[in-house]
N, C-alpha and C positions, 0 to 999 in steps of 0.2 A: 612194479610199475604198471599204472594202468594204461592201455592203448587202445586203438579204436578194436581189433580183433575178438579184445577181451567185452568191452564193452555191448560189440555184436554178438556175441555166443550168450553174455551173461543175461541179454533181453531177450534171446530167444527159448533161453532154459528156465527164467523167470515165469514169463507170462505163457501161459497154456496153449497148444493147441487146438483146434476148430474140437477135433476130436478127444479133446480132454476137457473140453468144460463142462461134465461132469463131475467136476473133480472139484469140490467145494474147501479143501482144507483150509487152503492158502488164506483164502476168504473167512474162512472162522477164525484164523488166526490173528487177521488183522483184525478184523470185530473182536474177539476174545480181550485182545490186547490193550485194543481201545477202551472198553468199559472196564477193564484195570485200573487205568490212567485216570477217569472220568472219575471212577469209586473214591481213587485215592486221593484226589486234587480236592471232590467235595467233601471227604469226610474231614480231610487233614485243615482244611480251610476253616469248617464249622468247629472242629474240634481248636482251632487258632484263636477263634473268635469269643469261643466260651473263654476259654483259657487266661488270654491274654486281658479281658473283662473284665476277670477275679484279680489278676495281678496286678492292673491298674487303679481297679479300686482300693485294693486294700495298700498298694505303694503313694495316692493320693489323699488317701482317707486317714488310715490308721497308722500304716509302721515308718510312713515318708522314706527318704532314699536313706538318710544316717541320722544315727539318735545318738545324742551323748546323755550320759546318764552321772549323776551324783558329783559334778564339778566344783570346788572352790573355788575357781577365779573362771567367774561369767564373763565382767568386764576381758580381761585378755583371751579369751574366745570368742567373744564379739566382735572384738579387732582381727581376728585371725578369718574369723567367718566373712567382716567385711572386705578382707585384699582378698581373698580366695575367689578367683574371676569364674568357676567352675559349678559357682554356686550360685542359685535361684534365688532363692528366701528362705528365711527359717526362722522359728517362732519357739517360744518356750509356754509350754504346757502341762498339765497333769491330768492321769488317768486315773481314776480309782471305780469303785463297784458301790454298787445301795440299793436300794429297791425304792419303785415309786409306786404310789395309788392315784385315777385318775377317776375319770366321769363315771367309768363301772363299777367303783369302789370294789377294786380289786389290788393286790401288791405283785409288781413286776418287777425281776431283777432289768438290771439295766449300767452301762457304763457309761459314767461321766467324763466327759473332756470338759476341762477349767480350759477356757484359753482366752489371750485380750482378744476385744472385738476388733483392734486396729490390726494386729496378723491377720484374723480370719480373713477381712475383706483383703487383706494385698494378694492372701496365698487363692492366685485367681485358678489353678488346676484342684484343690477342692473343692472353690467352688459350682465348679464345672461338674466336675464328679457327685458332687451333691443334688445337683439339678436345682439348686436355688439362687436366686436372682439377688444381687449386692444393696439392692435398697429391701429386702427382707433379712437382715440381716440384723437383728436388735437384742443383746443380750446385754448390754452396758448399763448400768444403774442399777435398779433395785431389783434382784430375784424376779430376771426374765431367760426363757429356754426356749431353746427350737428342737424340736424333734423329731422324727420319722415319718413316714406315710403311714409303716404299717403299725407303731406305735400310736399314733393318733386312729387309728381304724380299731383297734386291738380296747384302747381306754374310750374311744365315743368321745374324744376332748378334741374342741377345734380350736383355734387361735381367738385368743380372746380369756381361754378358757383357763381353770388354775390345777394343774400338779400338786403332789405332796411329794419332797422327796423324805427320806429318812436318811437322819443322821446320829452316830453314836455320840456318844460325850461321856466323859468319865476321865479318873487319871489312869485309874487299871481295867483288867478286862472283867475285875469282880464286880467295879461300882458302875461298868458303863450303861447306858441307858440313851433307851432313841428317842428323837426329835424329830418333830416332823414340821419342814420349812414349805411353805409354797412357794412356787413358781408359777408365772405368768406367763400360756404360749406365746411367743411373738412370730414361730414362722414354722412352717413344715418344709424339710427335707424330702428326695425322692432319690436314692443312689443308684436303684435297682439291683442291686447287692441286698437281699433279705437281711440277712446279721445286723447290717448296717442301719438299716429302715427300721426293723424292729425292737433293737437292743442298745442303741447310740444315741445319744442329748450332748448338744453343747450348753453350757453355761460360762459366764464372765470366770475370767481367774479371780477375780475381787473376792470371790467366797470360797475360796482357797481354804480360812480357817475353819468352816462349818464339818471338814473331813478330815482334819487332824485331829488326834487324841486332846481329846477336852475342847473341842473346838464347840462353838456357839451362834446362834442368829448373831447374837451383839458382836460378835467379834469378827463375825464377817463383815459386817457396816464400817470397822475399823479399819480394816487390811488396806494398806497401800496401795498404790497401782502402779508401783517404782518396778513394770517389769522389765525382762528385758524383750525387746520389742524391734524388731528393723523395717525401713521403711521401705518401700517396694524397691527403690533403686539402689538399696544396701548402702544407703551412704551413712547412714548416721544412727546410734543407739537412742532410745529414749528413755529418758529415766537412770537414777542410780542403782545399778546393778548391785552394789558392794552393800546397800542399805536396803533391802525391803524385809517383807515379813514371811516370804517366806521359809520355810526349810530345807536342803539339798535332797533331804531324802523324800523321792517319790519326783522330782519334777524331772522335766526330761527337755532337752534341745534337741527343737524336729529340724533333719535341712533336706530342703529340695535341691536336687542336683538338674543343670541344664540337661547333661546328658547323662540320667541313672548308672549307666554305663561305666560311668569313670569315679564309682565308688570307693574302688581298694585305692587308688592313688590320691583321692583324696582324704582319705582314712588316716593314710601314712604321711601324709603334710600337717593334718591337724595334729596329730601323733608327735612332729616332729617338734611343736612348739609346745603341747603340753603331755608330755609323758605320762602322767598320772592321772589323765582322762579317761574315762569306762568309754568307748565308740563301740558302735555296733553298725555294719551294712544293714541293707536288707536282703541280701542274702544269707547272713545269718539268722536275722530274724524268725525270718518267714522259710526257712531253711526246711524242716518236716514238712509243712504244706507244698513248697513249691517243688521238692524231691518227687512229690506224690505225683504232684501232675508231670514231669516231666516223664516217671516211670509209666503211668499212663499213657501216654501219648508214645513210647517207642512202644512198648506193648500191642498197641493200637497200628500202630504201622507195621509194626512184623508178622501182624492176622491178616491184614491187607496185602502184604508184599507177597502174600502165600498165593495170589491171583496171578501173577509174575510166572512161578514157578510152576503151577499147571496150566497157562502158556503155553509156558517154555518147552515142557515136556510133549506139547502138540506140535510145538514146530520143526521138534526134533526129530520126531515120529515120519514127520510131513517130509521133511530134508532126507529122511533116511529112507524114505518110499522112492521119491524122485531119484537121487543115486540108484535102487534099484531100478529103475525104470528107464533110465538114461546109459544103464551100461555101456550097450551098443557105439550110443554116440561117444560116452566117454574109450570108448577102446578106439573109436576114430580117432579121435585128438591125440592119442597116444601114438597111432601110426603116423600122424602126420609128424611127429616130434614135438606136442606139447608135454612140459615138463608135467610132473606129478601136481608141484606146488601151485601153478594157472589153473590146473583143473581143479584143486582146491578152492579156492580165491572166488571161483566160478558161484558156488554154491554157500561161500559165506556171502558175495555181495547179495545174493538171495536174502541173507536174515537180516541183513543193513536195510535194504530196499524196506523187511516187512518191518524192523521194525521204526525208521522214520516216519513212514506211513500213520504205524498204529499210534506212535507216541505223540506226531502234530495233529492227527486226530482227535485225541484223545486230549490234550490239550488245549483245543479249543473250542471243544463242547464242555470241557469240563469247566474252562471257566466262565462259557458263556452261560451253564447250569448254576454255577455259585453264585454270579455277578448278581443274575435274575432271581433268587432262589425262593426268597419272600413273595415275588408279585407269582412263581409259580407256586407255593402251596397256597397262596390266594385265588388262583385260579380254580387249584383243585379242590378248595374248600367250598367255592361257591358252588361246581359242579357239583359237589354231596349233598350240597345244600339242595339247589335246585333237584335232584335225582327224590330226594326223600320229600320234597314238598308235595310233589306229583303223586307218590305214593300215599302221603297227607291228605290231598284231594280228593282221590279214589278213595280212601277209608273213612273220612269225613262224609261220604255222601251214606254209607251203612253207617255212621255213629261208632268207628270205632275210635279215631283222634279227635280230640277236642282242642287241644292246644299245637301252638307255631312251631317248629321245628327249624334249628340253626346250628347248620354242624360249622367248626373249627378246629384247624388239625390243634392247636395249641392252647385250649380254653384258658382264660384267665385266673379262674379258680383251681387249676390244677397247675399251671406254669407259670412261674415268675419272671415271664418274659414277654415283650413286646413286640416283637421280633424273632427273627433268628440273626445271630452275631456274626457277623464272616469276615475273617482277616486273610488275604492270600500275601504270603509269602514268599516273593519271588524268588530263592535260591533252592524252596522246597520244592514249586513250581521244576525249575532247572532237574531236581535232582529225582525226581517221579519222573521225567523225560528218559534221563538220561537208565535209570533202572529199566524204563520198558526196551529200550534200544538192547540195553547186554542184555539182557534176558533172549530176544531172538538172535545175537551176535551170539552167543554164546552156546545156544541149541545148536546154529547152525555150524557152527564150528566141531562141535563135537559131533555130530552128525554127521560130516563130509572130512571127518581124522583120518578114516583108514580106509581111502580110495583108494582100491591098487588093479588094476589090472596087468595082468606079469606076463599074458600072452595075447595080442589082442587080435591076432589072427581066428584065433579061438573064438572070439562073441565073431568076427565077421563071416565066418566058414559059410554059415548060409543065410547070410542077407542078402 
């Protein structure tokens, strides 16, 4: 129980005397601790930011929350997809591979997504992620594509402009033979996900045929548009699902979930009505890539937690100096009749105090570091800037710079970034707090285990 007695002793044994403020430990410790916290809050934050960036795009882009794959009965999973209140939207698509030639007269591999233009425009978090605006949005009718920033940067081909792609035909893989169809840009993409920018095109599903075995220009003209298609407020199918042209093998049902989150239960509801559905989360999907970052990123925290620990080892040093130091007085307490375990308590509330101290410290530089973190390396990029200009000046007047000089920590030709990304996580926030607290709770406790004085007559014989 704490009382005022304990309270008075433990501020007097905390904070130094006139004649010990030489005595700097205490004070490294809580700095030490604090730029702990700082290190951890901004790396953990930026390392969230990257992170969660990739996961977003490639869960709004490519792999969506759940895919069904190779279904017979579309129409009664259409119906399933439409009572399932759990679920966004979802579109039916194909993926396949080809190589295209553009204004460089060069061949790039590249992947194609078929998909109707009526999805694209509802599924409104691609297009978000895509960075393109719903009135550029024109792949319906005759062999038109939208394609990347850095594909369009990479072929010299602007909107307006014409693609080749290539297409095999053939009935086997002795007599096949490629075709090369154009395509008309009608819009450029910008995901900031490279992959995506430089190796991804949409086109209409209508030319569906032109990439199946023996498939043809004429036979893409033909293809239905019977697909299956929902409209943003999921109420209703378009088209005869049971009737189109195309084939189960290779097409896929993308679904967006409201909250990605609640993927396995919705897995096992569609599961429930069609058993012989191929489902896949995207956790399985994307299952090696997203293992990677996750082992990454503890990795990454247990290099950093290593700041904690030699701390720790300072304040344990520091706690085990003061019990030296403090004998005397603790052999008073002991004659007056304070028990063993009060004079303990004494010098743990010591590593509570440092480390509250270091951890809301540390907490709230750290995050006013993250918050700000771009306008500061904009700060400091200008200061370099300005620093080598002056030296620009002075070398310029002997002839030996002739051109302007513009430094950025981030240049755009080396980083495919805009920015820096930064996602804070308030329970990681909590839990870097709560690591710098045990860490001095914990020195200090070990540190003040084996207080004993067994005669205390002895430390006062000649005080």
């Amino acid at each position: 129980m704490i009382n005022r007695w304990f309270i008075f002793l433990a501020n007097k044994y905390i904070w130094p005397r006139k004649a010990d403020k030489k005595n700097t430990t205490k004070l490294l410790s809580i700095l030490g601790l604090s730029a702990g916290v700082i290190t951890l809050i901004a790396v953990m934050s930026i390392m969230n930011g990257l992170q969660l960036g990739f996961i977003n795009d490639i869960l709004e882009i490519e792999s969506y929350h759940i895919r069904i794959y190779n279904t017979d009965d579309e129409k009664g999973i259409a119906r399933t997809l439409d009572n399932n209140s759990a679920i966004l939207n979802y579109t039916t698509f194909y993926d396949t591979q080809t190589l295209l030639s553009g204004g460089a007269a060069r061949l790039d591999p590249v992947m194609v997504r078929l998909v109707n233009e009526k999805d694209f425009k509802q599924d409104k978090s691609l297009i978000n992620h895509l960075g393109i605006e719903e009135e550029q949005i024109d792949i319906d009718g005759d062999f038109k594509v939208i394609i990347g920033a850095e594909l369009e940067r990479v072929l010299y081909a602007s909107p307006g402009e014409t693609i080749s792609l290539i297409s095999l035909s053939g009935k086997n893989f002795a007599s096949l033979r490629p075709d090369t169809i154009e395509f008309k840009i009608t819009g450029i993409f910008q995901s900031g996900y490279y992959q995506y920018d430089r190796n991804m095109i949409f086109i209409s599903d209508m030319h569906f045929s032109l990439f199946e075995q023996g498939g043809t220009k004429e036979g893409s003209s033909a293809v239905k548009q019977d697909t299956l298609s929902q409209r943003g407020d999921g109420s209703s199918v378009q088209g005869d699902v049971s009737d189109n042209s195309y084939s189960n093998n290779g097409k896929v049902i993308g679904i967006k979930l409201k909250n990605r989150y609640r993927d396995i239960e919705t897995v096992l509801e569609i599961k429930t009505n069609h058993p012989n559905a191929e489902i896949v989360s995207w956790r399985e999907y994307n299952k090696s890539f997203f293992s990677a970052l996750q082992m990454e990123k503890i990795v990454m925290l247990l290099l950093i937690v290593l700041i904690f620990v030699v701390i720790g080892v300072n304040i344990f040093n520091s706690t085990k100096r003061t019990v030296a130091e403090k004998l005397e007085d603790i052999a008073v307490l002991y004659a007056i009749g304070a028990p063993e375990k009060s004079v303990r308590k004494i010098f743990l509330f010591e590593g509570i105090i440092i480390g509250l101290i270091s951890g809301s410290i540390g907490v709230i530089f750290g995050l006013l570091i993250i918050i700000n973190i771009n306008e500061i390396f904009m700060i400091l990029g200008n200061a370099v800037t300005y620093l080598f200009r002056c030296v620009e000046f002075i070398a310029s007047t002997v002839g030996l710079l002739d051109e302007r000089f513009s430094f950025t920590l981030f240049p755009s030709d080396y980083f495919y970034l805009a920015e820096i990304p930064v996602r804070i996580v308030l329970p990681e926030v909590v839990t870097i707090f709560l690591f710098a607290l045990l860490s001095a709770v914990l020195s200090a406790y070990f540190a003040s285990k084996k207080i004993s004085v067994e005669n205390p007559a002895e430390y006062l014989r000649y005080e």
